[in-house]
N, CA, C and O atoms as a Tripos MOL2 file, in Angstrom:
@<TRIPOS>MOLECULE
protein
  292   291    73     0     0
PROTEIN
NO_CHARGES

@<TRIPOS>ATOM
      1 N          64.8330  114.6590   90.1010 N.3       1 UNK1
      2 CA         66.1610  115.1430   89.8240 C.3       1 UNK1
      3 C          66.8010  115.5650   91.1450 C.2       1 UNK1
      4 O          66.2540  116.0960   92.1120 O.2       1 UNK1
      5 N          67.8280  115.2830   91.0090 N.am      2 UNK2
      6 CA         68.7040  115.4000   92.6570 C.3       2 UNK2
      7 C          69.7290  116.1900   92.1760 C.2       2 UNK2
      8 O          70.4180  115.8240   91.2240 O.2       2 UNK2
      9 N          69.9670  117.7180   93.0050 N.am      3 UNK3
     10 CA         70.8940  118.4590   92.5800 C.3       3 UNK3
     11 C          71.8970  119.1470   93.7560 C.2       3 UNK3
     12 O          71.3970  118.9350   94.8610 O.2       3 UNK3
     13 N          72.6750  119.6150   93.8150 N.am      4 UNK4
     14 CA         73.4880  120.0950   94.4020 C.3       4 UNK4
     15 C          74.3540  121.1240   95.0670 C.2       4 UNK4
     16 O          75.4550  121.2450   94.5300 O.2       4 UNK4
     17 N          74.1530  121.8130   95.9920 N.am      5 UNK5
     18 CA         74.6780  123.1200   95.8180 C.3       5 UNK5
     19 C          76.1860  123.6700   96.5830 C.2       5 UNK5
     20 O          76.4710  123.6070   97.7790 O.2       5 UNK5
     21 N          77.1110  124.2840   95.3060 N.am      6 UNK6
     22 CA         78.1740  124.2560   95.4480 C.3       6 UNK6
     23 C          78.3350  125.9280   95.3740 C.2       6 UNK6
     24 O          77.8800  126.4310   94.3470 O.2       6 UNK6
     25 N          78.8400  126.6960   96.1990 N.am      7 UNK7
     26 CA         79.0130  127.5380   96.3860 C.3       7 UNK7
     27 C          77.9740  128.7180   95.8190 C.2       7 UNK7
     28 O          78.0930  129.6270   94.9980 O.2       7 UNK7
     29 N          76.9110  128.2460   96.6630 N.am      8 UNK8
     30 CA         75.5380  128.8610   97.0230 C.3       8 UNK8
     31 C          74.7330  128.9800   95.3070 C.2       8 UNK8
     32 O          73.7160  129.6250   95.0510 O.2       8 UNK8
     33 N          75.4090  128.3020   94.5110 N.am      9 UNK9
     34 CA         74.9310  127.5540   92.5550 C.3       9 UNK9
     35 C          74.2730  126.4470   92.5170 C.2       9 UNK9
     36 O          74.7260  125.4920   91.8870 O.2       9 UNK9
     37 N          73.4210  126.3960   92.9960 N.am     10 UNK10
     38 CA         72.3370  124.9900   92.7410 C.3      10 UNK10
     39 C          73.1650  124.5300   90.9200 C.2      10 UNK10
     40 O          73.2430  125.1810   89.8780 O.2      10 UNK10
     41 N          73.6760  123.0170   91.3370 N.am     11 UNK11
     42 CA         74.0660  122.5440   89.9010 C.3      11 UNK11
     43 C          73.5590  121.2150   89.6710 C.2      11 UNK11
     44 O          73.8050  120.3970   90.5580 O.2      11 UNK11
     45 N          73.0060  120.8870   88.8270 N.am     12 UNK12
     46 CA         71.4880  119.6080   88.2500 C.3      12 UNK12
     47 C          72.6220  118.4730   87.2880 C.2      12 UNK12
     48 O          73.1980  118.5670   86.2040 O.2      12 UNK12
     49 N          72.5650  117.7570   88.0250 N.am     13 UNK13
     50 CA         73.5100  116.7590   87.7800 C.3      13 UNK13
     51 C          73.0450  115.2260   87.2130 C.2      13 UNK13
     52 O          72.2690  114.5730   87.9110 O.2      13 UNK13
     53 N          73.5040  114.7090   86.0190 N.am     14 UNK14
     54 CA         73.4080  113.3170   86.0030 C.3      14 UNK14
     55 C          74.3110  112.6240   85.6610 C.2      14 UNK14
     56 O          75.3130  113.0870   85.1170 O.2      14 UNK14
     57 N          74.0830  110.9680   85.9920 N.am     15 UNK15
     58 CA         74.9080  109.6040   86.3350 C.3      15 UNK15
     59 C          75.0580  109.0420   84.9340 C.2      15 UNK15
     60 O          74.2110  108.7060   84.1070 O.2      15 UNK15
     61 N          76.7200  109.0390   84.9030 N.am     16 UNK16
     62 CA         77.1860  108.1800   83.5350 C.3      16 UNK16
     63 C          76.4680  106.6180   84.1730 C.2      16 UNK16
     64 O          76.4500  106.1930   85.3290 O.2      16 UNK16
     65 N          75.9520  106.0560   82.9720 N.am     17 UNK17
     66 CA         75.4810  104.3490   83.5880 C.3      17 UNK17
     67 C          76.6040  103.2880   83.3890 C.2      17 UNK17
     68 O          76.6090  102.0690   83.5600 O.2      17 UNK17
     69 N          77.5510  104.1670   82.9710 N.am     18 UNK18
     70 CA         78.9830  103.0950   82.7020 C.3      18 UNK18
     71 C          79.8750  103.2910   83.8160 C.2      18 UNK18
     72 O          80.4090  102.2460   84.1870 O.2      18 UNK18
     73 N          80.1520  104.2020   84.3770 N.am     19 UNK19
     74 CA         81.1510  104.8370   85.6610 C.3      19 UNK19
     75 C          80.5820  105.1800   86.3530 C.2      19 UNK19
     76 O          81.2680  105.0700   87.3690 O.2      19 UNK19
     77 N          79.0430  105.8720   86.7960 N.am     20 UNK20
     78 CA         78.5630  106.0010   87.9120 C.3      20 UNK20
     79 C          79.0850  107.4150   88.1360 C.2      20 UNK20
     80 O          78.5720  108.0420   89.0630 O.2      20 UNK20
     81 N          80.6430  108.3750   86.9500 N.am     21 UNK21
     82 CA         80.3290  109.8950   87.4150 C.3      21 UNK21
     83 C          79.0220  110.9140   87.2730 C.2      21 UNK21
     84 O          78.1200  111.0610   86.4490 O.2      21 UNK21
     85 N          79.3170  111.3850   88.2230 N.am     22 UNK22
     86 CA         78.2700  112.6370   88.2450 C.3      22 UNK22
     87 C          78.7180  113.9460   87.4960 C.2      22 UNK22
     88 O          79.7660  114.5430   87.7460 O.2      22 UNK22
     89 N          78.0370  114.2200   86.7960 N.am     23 UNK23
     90 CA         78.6160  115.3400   85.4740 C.3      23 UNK23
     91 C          77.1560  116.3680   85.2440 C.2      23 UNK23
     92 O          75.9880  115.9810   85.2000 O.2      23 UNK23
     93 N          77.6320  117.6460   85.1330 N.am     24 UNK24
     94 CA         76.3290  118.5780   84.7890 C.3      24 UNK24
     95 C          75.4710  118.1740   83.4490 C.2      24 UNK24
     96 O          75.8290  117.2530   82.7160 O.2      24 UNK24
     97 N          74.3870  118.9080   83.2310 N.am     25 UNK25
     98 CA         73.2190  118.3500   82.6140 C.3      25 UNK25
     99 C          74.1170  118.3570   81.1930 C.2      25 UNK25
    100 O          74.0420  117.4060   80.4150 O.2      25 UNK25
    101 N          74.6140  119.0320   81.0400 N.am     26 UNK26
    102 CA         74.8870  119.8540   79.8640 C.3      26 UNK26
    103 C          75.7690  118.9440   78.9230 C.2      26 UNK26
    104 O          75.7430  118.8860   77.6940 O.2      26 UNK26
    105 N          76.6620  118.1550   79.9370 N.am     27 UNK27
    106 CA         77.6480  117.3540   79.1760 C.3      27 UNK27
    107 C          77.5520  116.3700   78.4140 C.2      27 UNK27
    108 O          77.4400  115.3880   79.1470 O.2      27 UNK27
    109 N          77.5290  116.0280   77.2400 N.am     28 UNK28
    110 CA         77.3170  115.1060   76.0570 C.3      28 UNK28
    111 C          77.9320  113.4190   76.2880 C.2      28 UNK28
    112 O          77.3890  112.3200   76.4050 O.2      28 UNK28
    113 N          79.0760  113.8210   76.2780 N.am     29 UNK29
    114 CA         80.0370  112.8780   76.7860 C.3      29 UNK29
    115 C          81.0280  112.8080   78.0320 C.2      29 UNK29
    116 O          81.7380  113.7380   78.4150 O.2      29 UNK29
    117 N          80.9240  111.1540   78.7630 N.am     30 UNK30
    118 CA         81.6110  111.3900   79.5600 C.3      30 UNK30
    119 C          83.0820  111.4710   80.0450 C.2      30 UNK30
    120 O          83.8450  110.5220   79.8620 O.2      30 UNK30
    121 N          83.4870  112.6460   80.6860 N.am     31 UNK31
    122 CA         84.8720  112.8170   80.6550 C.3      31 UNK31
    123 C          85.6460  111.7120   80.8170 C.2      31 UNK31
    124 O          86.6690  111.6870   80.1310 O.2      31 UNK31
    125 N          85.3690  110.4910   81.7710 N.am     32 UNK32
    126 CA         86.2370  109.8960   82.3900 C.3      32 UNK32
    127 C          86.0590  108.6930   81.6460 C.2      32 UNK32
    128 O          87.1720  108.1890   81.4950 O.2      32 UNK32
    129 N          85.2020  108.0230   81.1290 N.am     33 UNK33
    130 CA         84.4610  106.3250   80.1620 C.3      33 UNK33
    131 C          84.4790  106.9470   78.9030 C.2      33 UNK33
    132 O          85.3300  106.5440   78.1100 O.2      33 UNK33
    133 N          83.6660  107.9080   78.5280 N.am     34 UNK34
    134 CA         83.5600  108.4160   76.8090 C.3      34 UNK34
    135 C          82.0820  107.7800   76.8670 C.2      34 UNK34
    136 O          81.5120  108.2840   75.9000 O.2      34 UNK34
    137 N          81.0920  106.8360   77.5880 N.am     35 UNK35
    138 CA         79.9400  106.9680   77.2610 C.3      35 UNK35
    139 C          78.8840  107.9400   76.7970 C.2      35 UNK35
    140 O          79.2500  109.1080   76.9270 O.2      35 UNK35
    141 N          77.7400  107.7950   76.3190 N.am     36 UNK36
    142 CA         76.8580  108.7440   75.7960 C.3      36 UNK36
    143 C          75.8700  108.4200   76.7770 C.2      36 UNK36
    144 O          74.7430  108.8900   76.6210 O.2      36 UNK36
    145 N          76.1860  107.4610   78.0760 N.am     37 UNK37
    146 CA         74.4140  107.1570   78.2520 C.3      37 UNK37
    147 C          74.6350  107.7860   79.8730 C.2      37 UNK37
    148 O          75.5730  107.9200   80.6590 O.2      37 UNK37
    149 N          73.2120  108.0650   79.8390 N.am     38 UNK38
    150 CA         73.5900  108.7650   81.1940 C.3      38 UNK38
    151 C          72.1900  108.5990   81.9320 C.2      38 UNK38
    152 O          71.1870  108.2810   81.2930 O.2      38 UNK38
    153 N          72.1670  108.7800   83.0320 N.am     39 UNK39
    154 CA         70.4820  108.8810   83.6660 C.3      39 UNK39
    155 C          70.2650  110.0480   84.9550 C.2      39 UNK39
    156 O          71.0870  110.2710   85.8430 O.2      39 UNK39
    157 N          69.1320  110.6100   84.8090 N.am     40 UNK40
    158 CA         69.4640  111.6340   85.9770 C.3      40 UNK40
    159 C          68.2470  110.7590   87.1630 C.2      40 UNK40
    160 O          67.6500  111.4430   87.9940 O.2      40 UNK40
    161 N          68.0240  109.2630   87.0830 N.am     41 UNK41
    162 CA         67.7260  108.8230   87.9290 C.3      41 UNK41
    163 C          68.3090  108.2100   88.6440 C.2      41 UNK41
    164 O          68.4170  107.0300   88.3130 O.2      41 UNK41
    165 N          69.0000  108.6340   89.9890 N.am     42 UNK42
    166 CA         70.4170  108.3460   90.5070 C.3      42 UNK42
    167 C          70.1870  108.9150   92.3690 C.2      42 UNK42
    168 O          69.6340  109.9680   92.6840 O.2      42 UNK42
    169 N          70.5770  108.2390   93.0230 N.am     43 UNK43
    170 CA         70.7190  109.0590   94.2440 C.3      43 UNK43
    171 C          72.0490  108.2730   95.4670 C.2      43 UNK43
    172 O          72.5200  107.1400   95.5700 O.2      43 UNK43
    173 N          72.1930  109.1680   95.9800 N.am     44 UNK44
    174 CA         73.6800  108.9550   97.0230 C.3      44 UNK44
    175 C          74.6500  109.5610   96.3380 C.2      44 UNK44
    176 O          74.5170  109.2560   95.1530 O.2      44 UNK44
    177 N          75.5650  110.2740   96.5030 N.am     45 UNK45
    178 CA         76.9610  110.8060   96.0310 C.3      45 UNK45
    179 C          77.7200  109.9960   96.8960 C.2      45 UNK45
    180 O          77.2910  109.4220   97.8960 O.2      45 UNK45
    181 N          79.2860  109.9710   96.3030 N.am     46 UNK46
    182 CA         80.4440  109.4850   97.0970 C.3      46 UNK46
    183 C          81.2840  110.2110   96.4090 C.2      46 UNK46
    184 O          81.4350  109.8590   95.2390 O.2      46 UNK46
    185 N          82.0400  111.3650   96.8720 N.am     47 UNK47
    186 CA         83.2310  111.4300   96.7820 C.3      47 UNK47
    187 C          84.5240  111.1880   96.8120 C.2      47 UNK47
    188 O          85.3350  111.5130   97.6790 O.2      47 UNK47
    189 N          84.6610  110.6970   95.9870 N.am     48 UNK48
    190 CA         86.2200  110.5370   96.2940 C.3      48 UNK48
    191 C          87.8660  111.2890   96.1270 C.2      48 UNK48
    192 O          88.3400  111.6860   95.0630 O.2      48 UNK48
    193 N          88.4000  111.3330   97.2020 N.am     49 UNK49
    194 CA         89.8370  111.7380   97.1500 C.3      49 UNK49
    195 C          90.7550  111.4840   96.9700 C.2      49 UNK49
    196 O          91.5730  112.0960   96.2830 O.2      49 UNK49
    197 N          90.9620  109.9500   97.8550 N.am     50 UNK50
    198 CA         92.3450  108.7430   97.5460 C.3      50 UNK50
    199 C          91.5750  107.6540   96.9280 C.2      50 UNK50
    200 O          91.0690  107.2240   97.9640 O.2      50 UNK50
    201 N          91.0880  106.8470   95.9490 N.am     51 UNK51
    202 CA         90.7480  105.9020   95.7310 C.3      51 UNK51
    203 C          90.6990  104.7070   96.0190 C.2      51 UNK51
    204 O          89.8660  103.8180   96.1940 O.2      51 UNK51
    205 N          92.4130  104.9670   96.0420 N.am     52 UNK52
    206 CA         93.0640  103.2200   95.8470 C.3      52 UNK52
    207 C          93.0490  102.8790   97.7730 C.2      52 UNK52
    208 O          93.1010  101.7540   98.2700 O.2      52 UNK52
    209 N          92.9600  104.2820   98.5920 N.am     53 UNK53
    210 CA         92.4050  103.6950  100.1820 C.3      53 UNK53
    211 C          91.3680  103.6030  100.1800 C.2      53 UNK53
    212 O          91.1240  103.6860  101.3840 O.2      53 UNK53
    213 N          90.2330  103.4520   99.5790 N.am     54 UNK54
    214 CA         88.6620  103.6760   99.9870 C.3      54 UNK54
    215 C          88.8510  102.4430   99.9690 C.2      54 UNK54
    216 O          89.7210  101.9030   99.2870 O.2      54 UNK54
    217 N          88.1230  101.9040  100.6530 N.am     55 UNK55
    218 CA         87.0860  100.3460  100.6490 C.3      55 UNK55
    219 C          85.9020  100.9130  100.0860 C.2      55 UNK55
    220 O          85.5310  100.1010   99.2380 O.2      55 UNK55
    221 N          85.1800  101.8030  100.1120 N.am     56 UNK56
    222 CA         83.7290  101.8750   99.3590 C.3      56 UNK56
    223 C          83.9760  102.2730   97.7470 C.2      56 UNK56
    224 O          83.0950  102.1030   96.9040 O.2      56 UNK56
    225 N          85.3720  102.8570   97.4220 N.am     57 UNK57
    226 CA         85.5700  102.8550   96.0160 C.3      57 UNK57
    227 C          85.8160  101.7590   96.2260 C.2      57 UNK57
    228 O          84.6890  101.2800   96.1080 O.2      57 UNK57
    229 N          86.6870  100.6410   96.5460 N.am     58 UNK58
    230 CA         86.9160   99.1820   95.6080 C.3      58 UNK58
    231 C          85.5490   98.8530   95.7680 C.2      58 UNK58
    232 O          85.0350   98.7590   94.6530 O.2      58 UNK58
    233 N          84.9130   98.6830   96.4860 N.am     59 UNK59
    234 CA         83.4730   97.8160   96.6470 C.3      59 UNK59
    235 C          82.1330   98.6590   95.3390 C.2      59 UNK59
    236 O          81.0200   98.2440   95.0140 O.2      59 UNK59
    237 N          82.6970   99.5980   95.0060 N.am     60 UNK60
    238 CA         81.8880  100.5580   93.6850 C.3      60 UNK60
    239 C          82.6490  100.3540   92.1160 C.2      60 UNK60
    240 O          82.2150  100.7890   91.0490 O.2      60 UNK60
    241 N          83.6220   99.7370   92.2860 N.am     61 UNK61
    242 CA         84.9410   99.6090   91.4600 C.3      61 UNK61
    243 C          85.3090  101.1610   90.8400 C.2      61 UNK61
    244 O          85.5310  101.2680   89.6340 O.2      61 UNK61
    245 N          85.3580  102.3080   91.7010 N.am     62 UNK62
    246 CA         85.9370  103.8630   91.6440 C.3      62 UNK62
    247 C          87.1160  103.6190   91.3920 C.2      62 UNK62
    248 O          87.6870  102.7640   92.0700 O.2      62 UNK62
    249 N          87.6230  104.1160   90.6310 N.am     63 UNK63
    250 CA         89.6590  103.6440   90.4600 C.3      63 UNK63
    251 C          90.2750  105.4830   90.2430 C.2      63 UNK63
    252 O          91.4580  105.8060   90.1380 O.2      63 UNK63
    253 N          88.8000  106.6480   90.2200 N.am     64 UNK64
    254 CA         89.6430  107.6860   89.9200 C.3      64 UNK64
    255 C          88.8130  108.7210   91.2540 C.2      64 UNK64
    256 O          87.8880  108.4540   92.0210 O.2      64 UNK64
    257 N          89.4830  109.7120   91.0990 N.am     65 UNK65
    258 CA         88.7500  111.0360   92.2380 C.3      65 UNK65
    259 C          87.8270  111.6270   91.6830 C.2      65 UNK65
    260 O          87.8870  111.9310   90.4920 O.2      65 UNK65
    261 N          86.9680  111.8520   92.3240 N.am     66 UNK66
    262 CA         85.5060  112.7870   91.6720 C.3      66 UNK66
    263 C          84.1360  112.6290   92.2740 C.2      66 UNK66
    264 O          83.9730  112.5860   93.4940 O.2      66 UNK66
    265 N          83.3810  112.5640   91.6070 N.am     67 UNK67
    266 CA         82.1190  112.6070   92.2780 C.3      67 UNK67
    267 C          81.0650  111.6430   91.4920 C.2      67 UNK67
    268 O          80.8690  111.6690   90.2770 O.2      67 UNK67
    269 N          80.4340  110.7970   92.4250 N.am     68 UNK68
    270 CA         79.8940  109.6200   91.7580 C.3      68 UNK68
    271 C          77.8350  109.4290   92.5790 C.2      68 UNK68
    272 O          77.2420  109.8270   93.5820 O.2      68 UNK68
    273 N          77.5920  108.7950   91.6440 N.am     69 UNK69
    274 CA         76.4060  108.0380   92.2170 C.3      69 UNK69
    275 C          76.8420  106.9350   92.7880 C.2      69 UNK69
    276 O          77.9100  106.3210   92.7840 O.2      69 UNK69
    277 N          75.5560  106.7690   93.4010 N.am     70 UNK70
    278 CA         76.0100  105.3120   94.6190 C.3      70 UNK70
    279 C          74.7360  104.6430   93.5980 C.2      70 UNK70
    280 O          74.9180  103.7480   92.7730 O.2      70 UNK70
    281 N          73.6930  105.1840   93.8290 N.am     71 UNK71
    282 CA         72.4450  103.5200   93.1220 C.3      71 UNK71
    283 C          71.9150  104.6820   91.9240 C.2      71 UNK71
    284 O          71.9410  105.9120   91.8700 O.2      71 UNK71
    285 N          71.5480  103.8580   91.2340 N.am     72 UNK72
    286 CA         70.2750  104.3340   90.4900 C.3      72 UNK72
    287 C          69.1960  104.2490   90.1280 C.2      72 UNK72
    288 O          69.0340  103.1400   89.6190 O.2      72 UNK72
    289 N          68.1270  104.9690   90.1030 N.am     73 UNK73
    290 CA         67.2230  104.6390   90.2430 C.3      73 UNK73
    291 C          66.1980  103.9170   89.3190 C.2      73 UNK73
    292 O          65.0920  103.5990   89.7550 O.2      73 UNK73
@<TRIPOS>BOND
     1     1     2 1
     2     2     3 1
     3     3     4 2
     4     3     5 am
     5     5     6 1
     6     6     7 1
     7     7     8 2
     8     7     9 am
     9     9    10 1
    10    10    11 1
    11    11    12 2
    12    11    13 am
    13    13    14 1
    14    14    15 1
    15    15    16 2
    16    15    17 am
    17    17    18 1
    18    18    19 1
    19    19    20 2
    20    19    21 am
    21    21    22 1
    22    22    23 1
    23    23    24 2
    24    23    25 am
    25    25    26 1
    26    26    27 1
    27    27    28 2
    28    27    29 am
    29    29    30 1
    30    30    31 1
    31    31    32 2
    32    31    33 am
    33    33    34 1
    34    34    35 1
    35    35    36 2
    36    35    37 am
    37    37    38 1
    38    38    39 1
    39    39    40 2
    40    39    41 am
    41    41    42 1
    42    42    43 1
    43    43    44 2
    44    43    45 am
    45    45    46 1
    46    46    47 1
    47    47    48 2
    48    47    49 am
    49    49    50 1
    50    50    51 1
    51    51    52 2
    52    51    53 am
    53    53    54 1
    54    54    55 1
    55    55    56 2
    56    55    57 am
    57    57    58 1
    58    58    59 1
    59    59    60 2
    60    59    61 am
    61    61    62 1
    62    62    63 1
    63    63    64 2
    64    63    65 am
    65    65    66 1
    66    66    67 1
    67    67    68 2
    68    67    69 am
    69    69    70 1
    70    70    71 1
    71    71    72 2
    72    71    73 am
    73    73    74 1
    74    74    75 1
    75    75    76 2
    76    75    77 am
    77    77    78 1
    78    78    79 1
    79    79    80 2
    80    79    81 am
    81    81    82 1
    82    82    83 1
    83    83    84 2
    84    83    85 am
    85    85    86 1
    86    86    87 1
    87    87    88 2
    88    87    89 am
    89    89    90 1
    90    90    91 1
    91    91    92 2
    92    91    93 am
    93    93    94 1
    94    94    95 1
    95    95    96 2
    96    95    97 am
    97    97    98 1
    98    98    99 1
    99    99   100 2
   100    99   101 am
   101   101   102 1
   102   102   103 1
   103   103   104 2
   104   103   105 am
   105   105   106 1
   106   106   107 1
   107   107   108 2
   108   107   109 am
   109   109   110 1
   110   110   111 1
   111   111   112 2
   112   111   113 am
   113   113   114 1
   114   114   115 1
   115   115   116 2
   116   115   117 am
   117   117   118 1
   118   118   119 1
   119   119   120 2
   120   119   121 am
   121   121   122 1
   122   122   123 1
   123   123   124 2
   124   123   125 am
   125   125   126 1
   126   126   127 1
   127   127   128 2
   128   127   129 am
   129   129   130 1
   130   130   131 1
   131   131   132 2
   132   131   133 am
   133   133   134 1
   134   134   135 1
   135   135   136 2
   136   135   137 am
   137   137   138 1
   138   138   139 1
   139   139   140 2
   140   139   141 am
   141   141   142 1
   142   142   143 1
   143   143   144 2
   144   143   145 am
   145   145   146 1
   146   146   147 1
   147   147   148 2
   148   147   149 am
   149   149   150 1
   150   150   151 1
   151   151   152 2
   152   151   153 am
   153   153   154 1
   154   154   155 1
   155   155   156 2
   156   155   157 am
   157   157   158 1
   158   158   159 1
   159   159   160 2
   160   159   161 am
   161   161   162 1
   162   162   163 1
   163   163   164 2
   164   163   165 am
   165   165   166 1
   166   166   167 1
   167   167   168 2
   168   167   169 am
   169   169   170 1
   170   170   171 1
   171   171   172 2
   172   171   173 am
   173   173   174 1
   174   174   175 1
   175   175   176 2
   176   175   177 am
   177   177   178 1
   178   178   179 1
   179   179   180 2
   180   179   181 am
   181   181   182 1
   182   182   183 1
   183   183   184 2
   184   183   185 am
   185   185   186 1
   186   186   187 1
   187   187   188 2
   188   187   189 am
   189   189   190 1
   190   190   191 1
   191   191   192 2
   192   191   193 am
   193   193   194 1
   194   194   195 1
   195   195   196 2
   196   195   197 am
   197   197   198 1
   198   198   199 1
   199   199   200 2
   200   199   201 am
   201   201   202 1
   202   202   203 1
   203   203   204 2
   204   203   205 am
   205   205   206 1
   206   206   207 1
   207   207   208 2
   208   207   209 am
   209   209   210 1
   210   210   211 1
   211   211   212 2
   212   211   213 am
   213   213   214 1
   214   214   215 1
   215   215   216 2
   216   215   217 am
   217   217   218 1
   218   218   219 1
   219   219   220 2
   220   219   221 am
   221   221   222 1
   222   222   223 1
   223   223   224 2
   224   223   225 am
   225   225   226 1
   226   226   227 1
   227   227   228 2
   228   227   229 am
   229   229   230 1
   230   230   231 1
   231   231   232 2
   232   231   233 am
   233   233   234 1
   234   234   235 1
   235   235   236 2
   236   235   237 am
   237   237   238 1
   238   238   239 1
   239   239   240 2
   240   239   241 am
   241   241   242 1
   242   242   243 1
   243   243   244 2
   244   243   245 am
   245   245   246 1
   246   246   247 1
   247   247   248 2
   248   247   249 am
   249   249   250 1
   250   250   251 1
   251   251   252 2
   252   251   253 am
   253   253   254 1
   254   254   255 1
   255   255   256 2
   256   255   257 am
   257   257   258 1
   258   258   259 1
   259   259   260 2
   260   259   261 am
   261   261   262 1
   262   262   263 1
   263   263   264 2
   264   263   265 am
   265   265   266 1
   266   266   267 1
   267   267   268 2
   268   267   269 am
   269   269   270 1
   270   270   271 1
   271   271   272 2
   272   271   273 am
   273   273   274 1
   274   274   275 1
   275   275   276 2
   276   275   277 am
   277   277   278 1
   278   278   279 1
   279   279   280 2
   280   279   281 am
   281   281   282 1
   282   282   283 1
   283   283   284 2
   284   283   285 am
   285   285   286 1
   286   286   287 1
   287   287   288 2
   288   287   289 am
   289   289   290 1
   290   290   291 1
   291   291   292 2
@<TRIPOS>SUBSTRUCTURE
     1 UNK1         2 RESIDUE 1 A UNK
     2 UNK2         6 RESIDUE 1 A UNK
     3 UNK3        10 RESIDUE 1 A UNK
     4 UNK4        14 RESIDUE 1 A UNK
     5 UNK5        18 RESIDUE 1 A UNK
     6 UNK6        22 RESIDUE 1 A UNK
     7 UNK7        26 RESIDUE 1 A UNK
     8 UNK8        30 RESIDUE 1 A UNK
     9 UNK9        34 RESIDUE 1 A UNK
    10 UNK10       38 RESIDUE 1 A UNK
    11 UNK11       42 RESIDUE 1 A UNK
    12 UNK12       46 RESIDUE 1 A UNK
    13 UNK13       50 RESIDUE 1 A UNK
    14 UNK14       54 RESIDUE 1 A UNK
    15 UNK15       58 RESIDUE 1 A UNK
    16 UNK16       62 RESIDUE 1 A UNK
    17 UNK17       66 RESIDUE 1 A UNK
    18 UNK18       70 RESIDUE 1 A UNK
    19 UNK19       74 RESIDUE 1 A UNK
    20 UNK20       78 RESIDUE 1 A UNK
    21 UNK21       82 RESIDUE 1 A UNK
    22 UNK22       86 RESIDUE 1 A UNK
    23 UNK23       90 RESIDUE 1 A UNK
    24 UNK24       94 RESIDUE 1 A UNK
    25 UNK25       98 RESIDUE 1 A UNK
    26 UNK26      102 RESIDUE 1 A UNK
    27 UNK27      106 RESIDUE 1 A UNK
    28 UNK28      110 RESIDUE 1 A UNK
    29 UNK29      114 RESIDUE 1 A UNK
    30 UNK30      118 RESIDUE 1 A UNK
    31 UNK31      122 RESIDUE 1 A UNK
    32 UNK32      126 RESIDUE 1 A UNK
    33 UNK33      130 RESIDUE 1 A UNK
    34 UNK34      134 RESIDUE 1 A UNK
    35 UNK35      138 RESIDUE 1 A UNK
    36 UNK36      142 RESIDUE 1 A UNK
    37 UNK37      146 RESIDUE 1 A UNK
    38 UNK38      150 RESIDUE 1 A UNK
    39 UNK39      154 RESIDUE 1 A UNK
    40 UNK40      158 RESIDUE 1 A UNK
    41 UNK41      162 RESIDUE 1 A UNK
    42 UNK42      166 RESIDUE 1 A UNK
    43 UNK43      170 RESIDUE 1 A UNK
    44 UNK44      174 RESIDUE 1 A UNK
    45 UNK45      178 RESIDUE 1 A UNK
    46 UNK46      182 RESIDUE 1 A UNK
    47 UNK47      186 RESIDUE 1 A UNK
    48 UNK48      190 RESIDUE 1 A UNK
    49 UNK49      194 RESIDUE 1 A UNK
    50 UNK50      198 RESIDUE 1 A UNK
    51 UNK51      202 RESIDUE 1 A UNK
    52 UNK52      206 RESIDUE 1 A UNK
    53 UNK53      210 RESIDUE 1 A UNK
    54 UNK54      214 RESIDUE 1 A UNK
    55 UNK55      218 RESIDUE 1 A UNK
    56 UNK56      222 RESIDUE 1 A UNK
    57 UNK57      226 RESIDUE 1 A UNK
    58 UNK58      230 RESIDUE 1 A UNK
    59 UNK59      234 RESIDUE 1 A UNK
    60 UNK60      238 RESIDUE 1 A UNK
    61 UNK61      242 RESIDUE 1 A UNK
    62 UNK62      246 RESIDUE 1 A UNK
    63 UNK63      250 RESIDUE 1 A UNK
    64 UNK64      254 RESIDUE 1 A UNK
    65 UNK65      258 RESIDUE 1 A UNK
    66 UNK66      262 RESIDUE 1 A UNK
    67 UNK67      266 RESIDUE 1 A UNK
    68 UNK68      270 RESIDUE 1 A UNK
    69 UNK69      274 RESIDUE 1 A UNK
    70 UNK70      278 RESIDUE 1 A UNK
    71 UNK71      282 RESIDUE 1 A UNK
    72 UNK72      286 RESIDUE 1 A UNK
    73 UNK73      290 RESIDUE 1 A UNK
């Protein structure tokens, strides 16, 4: 499990397998697809800010801002 720490809160995160967001353990469904499937075998983050300038969002197909897995495992 690969987790994260955001203002000194270790937060345990897993990967929608449809969008690649990164969402806390806790969440059922995903905010951004509505999938149910998720995996917490996942590693690399990419954030994103502007989307539609990233070259590594088009090359991930990212179309929104947030926080993503890169592979999974």
């Amino acid at each position: 499990m690969i987790s994260l720490s955001y203002k000194k809160k270790k937060i345990s995160l897993k990967a929608c397998t449809s969008c690649r967001t990164l969402v806390e353990r806790e969440v059922e469904v995903c905010p951004y697809c509505g999938s149910k499937e998720f995996t917490e075998e996942w590693s690399g983050v990419i954030i994103t800010i502007d989307p539609e300038n990233s070259e590594l969002a088009k090359a991930l197909n990212i179309t929104g801002k947030g926080r993503y897995a890169v592979k999974f495992e």
